[in-house]
C-alpha positions, 0 to 999 in steps of 0.5 A: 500500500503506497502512501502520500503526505499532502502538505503545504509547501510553506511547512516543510520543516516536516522534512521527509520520510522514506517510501512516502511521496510528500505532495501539496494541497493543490497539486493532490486535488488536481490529479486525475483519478488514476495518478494514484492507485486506490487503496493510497494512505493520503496523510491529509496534513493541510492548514484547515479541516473546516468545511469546504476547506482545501483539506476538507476536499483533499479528504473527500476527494480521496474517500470519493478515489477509493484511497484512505485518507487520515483524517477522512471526513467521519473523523473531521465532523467528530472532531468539530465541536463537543461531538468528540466527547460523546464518542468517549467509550468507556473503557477509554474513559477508564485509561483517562483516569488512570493517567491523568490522577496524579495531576494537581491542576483541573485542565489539562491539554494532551497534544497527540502526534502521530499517536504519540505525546512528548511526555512517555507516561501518557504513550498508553492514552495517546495511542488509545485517542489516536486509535479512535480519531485517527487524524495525523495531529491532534489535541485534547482539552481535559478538565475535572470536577469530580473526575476527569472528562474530555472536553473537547477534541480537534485536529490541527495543522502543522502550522499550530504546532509549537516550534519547541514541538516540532523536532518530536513530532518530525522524529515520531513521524519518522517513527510512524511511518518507519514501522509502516514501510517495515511491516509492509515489506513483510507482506509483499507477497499477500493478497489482502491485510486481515487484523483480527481484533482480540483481547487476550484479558476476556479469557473463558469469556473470548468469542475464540479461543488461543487455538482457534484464533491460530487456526484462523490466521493459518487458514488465512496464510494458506489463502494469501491473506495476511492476516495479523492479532491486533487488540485496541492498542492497535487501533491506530494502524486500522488502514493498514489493513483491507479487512477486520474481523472482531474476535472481542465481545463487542457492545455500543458504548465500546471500543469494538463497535467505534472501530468498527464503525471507523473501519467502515468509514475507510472502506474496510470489510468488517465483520462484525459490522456496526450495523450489526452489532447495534442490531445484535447487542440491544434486546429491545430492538431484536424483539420489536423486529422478531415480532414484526417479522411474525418469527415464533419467539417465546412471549414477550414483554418490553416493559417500562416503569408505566407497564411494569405492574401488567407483567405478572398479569401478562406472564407466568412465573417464573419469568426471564428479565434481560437487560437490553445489552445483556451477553454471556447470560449475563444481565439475563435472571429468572424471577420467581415470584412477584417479589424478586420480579419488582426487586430485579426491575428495579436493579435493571432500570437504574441502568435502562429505561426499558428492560425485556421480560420474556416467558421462561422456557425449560429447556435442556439445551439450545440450538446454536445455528452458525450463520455466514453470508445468509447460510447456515455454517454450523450446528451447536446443541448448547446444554444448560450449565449442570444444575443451573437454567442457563448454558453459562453459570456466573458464581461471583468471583469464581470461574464461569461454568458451562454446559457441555455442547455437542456439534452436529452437520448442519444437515442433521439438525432440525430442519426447521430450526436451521430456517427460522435461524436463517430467516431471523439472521438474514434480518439482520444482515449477510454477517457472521451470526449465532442464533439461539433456538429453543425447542418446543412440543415440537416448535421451534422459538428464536431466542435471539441473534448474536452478532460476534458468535463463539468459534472455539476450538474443538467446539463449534469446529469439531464437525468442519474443522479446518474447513470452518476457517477456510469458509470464513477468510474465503468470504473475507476475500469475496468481500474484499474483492467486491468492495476493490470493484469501482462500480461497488464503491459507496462514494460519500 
C-alpha cells in the first residue's frame, strides 16, 4: 500500500520520510483519478479541516478515489465541536483516569502526534485517542470536577504546532511511518491485510479461543491473506489493513463497535459490522423486529416503569428479565415470584429505561445455528450449565461454568430450526451470526441473534474443522474483492 503526505509547501520543516511521496494541497486535488492507485494512505496534513476547506476536499476527494485518507471526513465532523466527547467509550474513559490522577491542576491539554505525546507516561492514552480519531495531529482539552472528562477534541495543522514541538513530532513521524514501510515489506507477497481484533484479558469469556484464533490466521496464510492479532492498542494502524474481523465481545458504548464503525468509514470489510452489532447487542430492538417479522419467539414483554405492574398479569412465573445489552447470560435472571420480579426491575432500570421480560422456557439445551453470508455454517446443541437454567453459570468471583455442547452437520439438525435461524439472521444482515433456538412440543422459538458468535476450538469446529476457517477468510476475500470493484464503491 503506497502512501502520500499532502502538505503545504510553506511547512516543510516536516522534512521527509522514506517510501512516502510528500505532495501539496493543490497539486493532490488536481490529479486525475488514476495518478494514484486506490487503496493510497493520503496523510491529509493541510492548514484547515473546516468545511469546504482545501483539506476538507483533499479528504473527500480521496474517500470519493477509493484511497484512505487520515483524517477522512467521519473523523473531521467528530472532531468539530463537543461531538468528540460523546464518542468517549468507556473503557477509554477508564485509561483517562488512570493517567491523568496524579495531576494537581483541573485542565489539562494532551497534544497527540502521530499517536504519540512528548511526555512517555501518557504513550498508553495517546495511542488509545489516536486509535479512535485517527487524524495525523491532534489535541485534547481535559478538565475535572469530580473526575476527569474530555472536553473537547480537534485536529490541527502543522502550522499550530509549537516550534519547541516540532523536532518530536518530525522524529515520531519518522517513527510512524518507519514501522509502516517495515511491516509492509513483510507482506509483499499477500493478497489482502486481515487484523483480527482480540483481547487476550476476556479469557473463558473470548468469542475464540488461543487455538482457534491460530487456526484462523493459518487458514488465512494458506489463502494469501495476511492476516495479523491486533487488540485496541492497535487501533491506530486500522488502514493498514483491507479487512477486520472482531474476535472481542463487542457492545455500543465500546471500543469494538467505534472501530468498527471507523473501519467502515475507510472502506474496510468488517465483520462484525456496526450495523450489526447495534442490531445484535440491544434486546429491545431484536424483539420489536422478531415480532414484526411474525418469527415464533417465546412471549414477550418490553416493559417500562408505566407497564411494569401488567407483567405478572401478562406472564407466568417464573419469568426471564434481560437487560437490553445483556451477553454471556449475563444481565439475563429468572424471577420467581412477584417479589424478586419488582426487586430485579428495579436493579435493571437504574441502568435502562426499558428492560425485556420474556416467558421462561425449560429447556435442556439450545440450538446454536452458525450463520455466514445468509447460510447456515454450523450446528451447536448448547446444554444448560449442570444444575443451573442457563448454558453459562456466573458464581461471583469464581470461574464461569458451562454446559457441555455437542456439534452436529448442519444437515442433521432440525430442519426447521436451521430456517427460522436463517430467516431471523438474514434480518439482520449477510454477517457472521449465532442464533439461539429453543425447542418446543415440537416448535421451534428464536431466542435471539448474536452478532460476534463463539468459534472455539474443538467446539463449534469439531464437525468442519479446518474447513470452518477456510469458509470464513474465503468470504473475507469475496468481500474484499467486491468492495476493490469501482462500480461497488459507496462514494460519500
Amino acid at each position: 500500500m503506497s502512501v502520500v503526505l499532502v502538505a503545504e509547501s510553506r511547512d516543510d520543516w516536516l522534512g521527509g520520510f522514506e517510501g512516502v511521496q510528500t505532495i501539496d494541497p493543490s497539486e493532490y486535488l488536481s490529479h486525475s483519478d488514476g495518478d494514484l492507485r486506490r487503496g493510497t494512505k493520503i496523510y491529509n496534513l493541510c492548514r484547515s479541516y473546516s468545511y469546504q476547506s482545501m483539506g476538507y476536499y483533499v479528504s473527500l476527494l480521496a474517500e470519493a478515489r477509493g484511497q484512505r485518507p487520515i483524517p477522512d471526513v467521519m473523523t473531521m465532523q467528530d472532531l468539530r465541536g463537543v461531538a468528540a466527547v460523546r464518542l468517549i467509550p468507556q473503557s477509554l474513559e477508564d485509561v483517562i483516569q488512570k493517567s491523568l490522577q496524579s495531576l494537581t491542576a483541573d485542565d489539562f491539554t494532551l497534544s497527540v502526534y502521530f499517536g504519540e505525546n512528548l511526555a512517555k507516561k501518557y504513550d498508553r492514552l495517546a495511542r488509545e485517542l489516536y486509535g479512535l480519531f485517527q487524524a495525523p495531529l491532534l489535541r485534547f482539552r481535559f478538565s475535572r470536577r469530580s473526575k476527569w472528562r474530555l472536553r473537547r477534541a480537534s485536529a490541527i495543522a502543522l502550522n499550530d504546532i509549537p516550534v519547541s514541538h516540532r523536532d518530536f513530532v518530525a522524529s515520531a513521524a519518522t517513527r510512524h511511518f518507519a514501522r509502516g514501510n517495515s511491516r509492509r515489506a513483510k507482506r509483499v507477497t499477500s493478497r489482502y491485510d486481515l487484523a483480527i481484533l482480540h483481547n487476550p484479558d476476556e479469557g473463558q469469556l473470548a468469542p475464540s479461543d488461543p487455538v482457534a484464533l491460530k487456526r484462523m490466521l493459518k487458514a488465512a496464510a494458506r489463502l494469501g491473506i495476511a492476516a495479523e492479532l491486533i487488540t485496541r492498542e492497535d487501533a491506530g494502524r486500522l488502514l493498514e489493513f483491507d479487512a477486520l474481523f472482531i474476535r472481542e465481545t463487542t457492545a455500543i458504548s465500546h471500543h469494538t463497535y467505534q472501530l468498527a464503525r471507523r473501519a467502515e468509514a475507510a472502506g474496510l470489510v468488517v465483520i462484525d459490522d456496526p450495523l450489526s452489532i447495534l442490531r445484535c447487542t440491544n434486546k429491545v430492538y431484536l424483539a420489536e423486529l422478531l415480532n414484526r417479522a411474525k418469527i415464533l419467539t417465546p412471549k414477550t414483554m418490553v416493559v417500562h416503569p408505566r407497564n411494569m405492574d401488567q407483567v405478572a398479569e401478562q406472564l407466568k412465573f417464573p419469568c426471564v428479565l434481560k437487560r437490553p445489552d445483556s451477553a454471556f447470560s449475563k444481565g439475563v435472571v429468572k424471577a420467581n415470584d412477584p417479589a424478586e420480579l419488582s426487586a430485579r426491575l428495579a436493579e435493571f432500570f437504574c441502568d435502562s429505561e426499558l428492560v425485556i421480560a420474556q416467558e421462561y422456557m425449560r429447556t435442556d439445551f439450545d440450538w446454536r445455528i452458525g450463520i455466514l453470508d445468509q447460510r447456515p455454517l454450523f450446528a451447536c446443541k448448547y446444554h444448560m450449565a449442570r444444575g443451573h437454567w442457563q448454558i453459562a453459570k456466573h458464581a461471583g468471583d469464581e470461574q464461569t461454568k458451562f454446559g457441555s455442547v455437542e456439534t452436529l452437520p448442519v444437515e442433521l439438525a432440525p430442519r426447521k430450526a436451521v430456517a427460522v435461524a436463517l430467516k431471523a439472521a438474514n434480518l439482520i444482515g449477510d454477517g457472521f451470526y449465532g442464533v439461539d433456538v429453543k425447542e418446543a412440543e415440537g416448535k421451534f422459538f428464536v431466542i435471539e441473534v448474536n452478532d460476534n458468535p463463539n468459534l472455539d476450538a474443538g467446539v463449534e469446529d469439531t464437525v468442519l474443522r479446518d474447513d470452518l476457517y477456510r469458509r470464513i477468510m474465503e468470504s473475507f476475500i469475496r468481500r474484499i474483492e467486491q468492495r476493490k470493484q469501482p462500480s461497488l464503491q459507496r462514494i460519500p
